[in-house]
N, C-alpha and C positions, 0 to 999 in steps of 0.2 A: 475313568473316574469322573464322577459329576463335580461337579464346579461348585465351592462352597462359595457362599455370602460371606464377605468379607465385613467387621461389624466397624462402626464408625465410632472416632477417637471420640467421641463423646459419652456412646453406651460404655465404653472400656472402659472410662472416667469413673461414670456411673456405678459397674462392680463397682471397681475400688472402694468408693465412697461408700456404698450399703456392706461392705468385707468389713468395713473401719467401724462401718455403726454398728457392728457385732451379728450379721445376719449369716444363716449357714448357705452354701453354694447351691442346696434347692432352693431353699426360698428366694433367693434372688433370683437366678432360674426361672423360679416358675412367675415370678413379677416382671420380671424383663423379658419373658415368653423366649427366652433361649437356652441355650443346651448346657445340662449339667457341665458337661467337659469340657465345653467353650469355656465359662464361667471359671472352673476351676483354672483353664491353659492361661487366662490373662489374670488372676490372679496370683498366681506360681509366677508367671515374667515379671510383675511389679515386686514381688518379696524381692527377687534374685538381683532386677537389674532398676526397682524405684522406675519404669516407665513401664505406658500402656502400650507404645506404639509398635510398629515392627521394626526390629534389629535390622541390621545392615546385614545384605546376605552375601557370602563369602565367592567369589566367583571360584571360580577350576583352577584346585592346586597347579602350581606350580611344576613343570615336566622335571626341571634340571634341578640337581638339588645344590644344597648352599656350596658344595666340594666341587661340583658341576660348574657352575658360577665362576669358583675362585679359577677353575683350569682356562676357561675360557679368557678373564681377564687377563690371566697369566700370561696367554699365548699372546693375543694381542696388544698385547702392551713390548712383547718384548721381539715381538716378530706382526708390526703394521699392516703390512700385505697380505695378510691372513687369508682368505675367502670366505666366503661361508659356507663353502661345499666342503673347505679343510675342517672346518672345526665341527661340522655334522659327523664326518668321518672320526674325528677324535674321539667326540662321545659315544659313535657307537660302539668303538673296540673297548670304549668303557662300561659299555652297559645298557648306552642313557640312547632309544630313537627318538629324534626332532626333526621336523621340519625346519627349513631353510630364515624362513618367518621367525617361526623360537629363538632360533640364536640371534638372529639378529637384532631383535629385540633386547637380548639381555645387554650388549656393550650400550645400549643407547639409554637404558634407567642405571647405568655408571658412569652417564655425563660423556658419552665417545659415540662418535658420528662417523659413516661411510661417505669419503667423500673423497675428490679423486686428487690424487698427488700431483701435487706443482712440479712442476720442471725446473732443477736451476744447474749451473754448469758442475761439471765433475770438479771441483776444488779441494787439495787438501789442505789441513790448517796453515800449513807454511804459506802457501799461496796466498789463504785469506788473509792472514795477518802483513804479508807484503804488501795486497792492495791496500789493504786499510791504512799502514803506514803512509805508500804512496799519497792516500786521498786528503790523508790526516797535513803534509806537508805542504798542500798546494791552496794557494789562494785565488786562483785566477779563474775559476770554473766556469763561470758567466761569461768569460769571453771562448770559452771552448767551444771548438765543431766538432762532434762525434761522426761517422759514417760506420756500415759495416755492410757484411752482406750475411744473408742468411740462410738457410737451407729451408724451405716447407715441407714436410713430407703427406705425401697425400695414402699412403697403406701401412702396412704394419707396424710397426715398434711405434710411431707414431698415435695408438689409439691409447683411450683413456685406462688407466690402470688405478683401483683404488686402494685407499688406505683406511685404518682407525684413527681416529681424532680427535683429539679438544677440539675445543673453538680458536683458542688462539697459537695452536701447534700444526700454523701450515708448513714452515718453514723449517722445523725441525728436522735436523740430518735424517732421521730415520723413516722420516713419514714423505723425503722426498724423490722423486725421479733424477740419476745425476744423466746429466745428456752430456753428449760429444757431438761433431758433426761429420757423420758418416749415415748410411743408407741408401735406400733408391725408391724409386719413385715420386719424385718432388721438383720442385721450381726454386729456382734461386732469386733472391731479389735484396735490391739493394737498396741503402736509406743511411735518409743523415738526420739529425735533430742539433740544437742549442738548447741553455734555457731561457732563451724566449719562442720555440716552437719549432715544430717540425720541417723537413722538407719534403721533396718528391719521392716518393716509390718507383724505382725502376725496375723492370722483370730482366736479368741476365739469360739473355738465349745463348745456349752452346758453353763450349770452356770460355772460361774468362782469361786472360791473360794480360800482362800488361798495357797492350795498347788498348784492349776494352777498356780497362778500368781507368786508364788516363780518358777516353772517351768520356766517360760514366761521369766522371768528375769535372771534365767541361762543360759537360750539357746540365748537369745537376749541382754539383755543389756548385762551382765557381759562378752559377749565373745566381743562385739565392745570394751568396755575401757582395755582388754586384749591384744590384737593386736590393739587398736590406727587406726585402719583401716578406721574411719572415724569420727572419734573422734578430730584427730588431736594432742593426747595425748600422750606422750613415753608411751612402756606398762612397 
């Protein structure tokens, strides 16, 4: 198809104007040296829509429809961990083929984002609510030494797994990873803090046992609260 001229907001103006001062679609036509049917198409768009310009053109319907939409919200809202290879598979015993792309699009223009679930420890409420009590009861927390040790793990159960999201629902039970400390393939390593800063990282080689960890604690804790060096403590 050859490529029309497209005519400039002025001439479109111009019909208008000679439409208004009662002129019929040849005669303007043939004064403005363009096409009966040109004339008539931008005078039919001003009756309809009062402008000469071009309409905003509608991109490529929509694949999922609004039922489509609602299953997908549904799922993910009430099951986080969803995939997007799960919810391709849902619409299509429904009906509806999508790319991976499509779905995932639709939870992100209903304000929800794929992002990867935080880790916090497997607690249940009674748990939480004892700590909290505990934390609630104590005044002394500044002069506390925390240590622990902890497991790295460097292969599986340890990679990222995602979820759906608000922005301010990281923490939400549903949207999070509960961890234990169990696995294999990992390093152990040990650490203490205050709140006035950190201390050493030590790597635990082998089982730990008590005389390491009495070790661990000489070499590490007990020389930080000795020298105050980050402690923040006179020694």
């Amino acid at each position: 198809m050859a490529k029309t001229k497209e005519l400039s907001k002025d001439v479109r103006d111009k019909i208008v104007d000679l439409h208004k001062a009662g002129m019929g679609y040849k005669t303007i036509a043939k004064q403005l040296g363009e096409k009966v049917t040109t004339v008539g198409a931008i005078i039919r768009k001003w009756k309809k829509h009062k402008i000469t310009v071009n309409l905003p053109q509608p991109g490529a319907p929509c694949k999922i429809s609004p039922r489509g939409v609602a299953m997908i919200m549904r799922t993910v809202r009430n099951h986080p961990r969803t995939t997007r290879k799960d919810l391709v598979n849902d619409l299509k015993e429904a009906g509806t083929i999508v790319t991976k792309k499509t779905i995932g699009n639709t939870p992100c223009r209903e304000g929800l984002k794929s992002c990867s679930a935080r880790k916090v420890p497997l607690l249940k409420k009674a748990h939480i609510h004892a700590r909290l009590k505990f934390a609630n009861e104590q005044d002394n927390w500044v002069k506390m030494l925390w240590s622990d040790e902890n497991k790295i793990k460097l292969f599986g159960i340890n990679s990222t797994r995602r979820v759906w999201r608000r922005r301010n629902a990281a923490y939400n039970p549903k949207k999070t990873i509960p961890t234990v400390k169990h696995g294999g393939g990992n390093i152990m390593l040990w650490g203490c803090f205050s709140a006035k800063g950190t201390g050493q990282l030590h790597r635990i080689k082998g089982t730990m046992d008590g005389t390491m960890y009495c070790q661990i604690l000489g070499e590490n804790l007990t020389q930080g609260i000795e020298n105050g060096s980050w402690m923040g403590i006179p020694a």
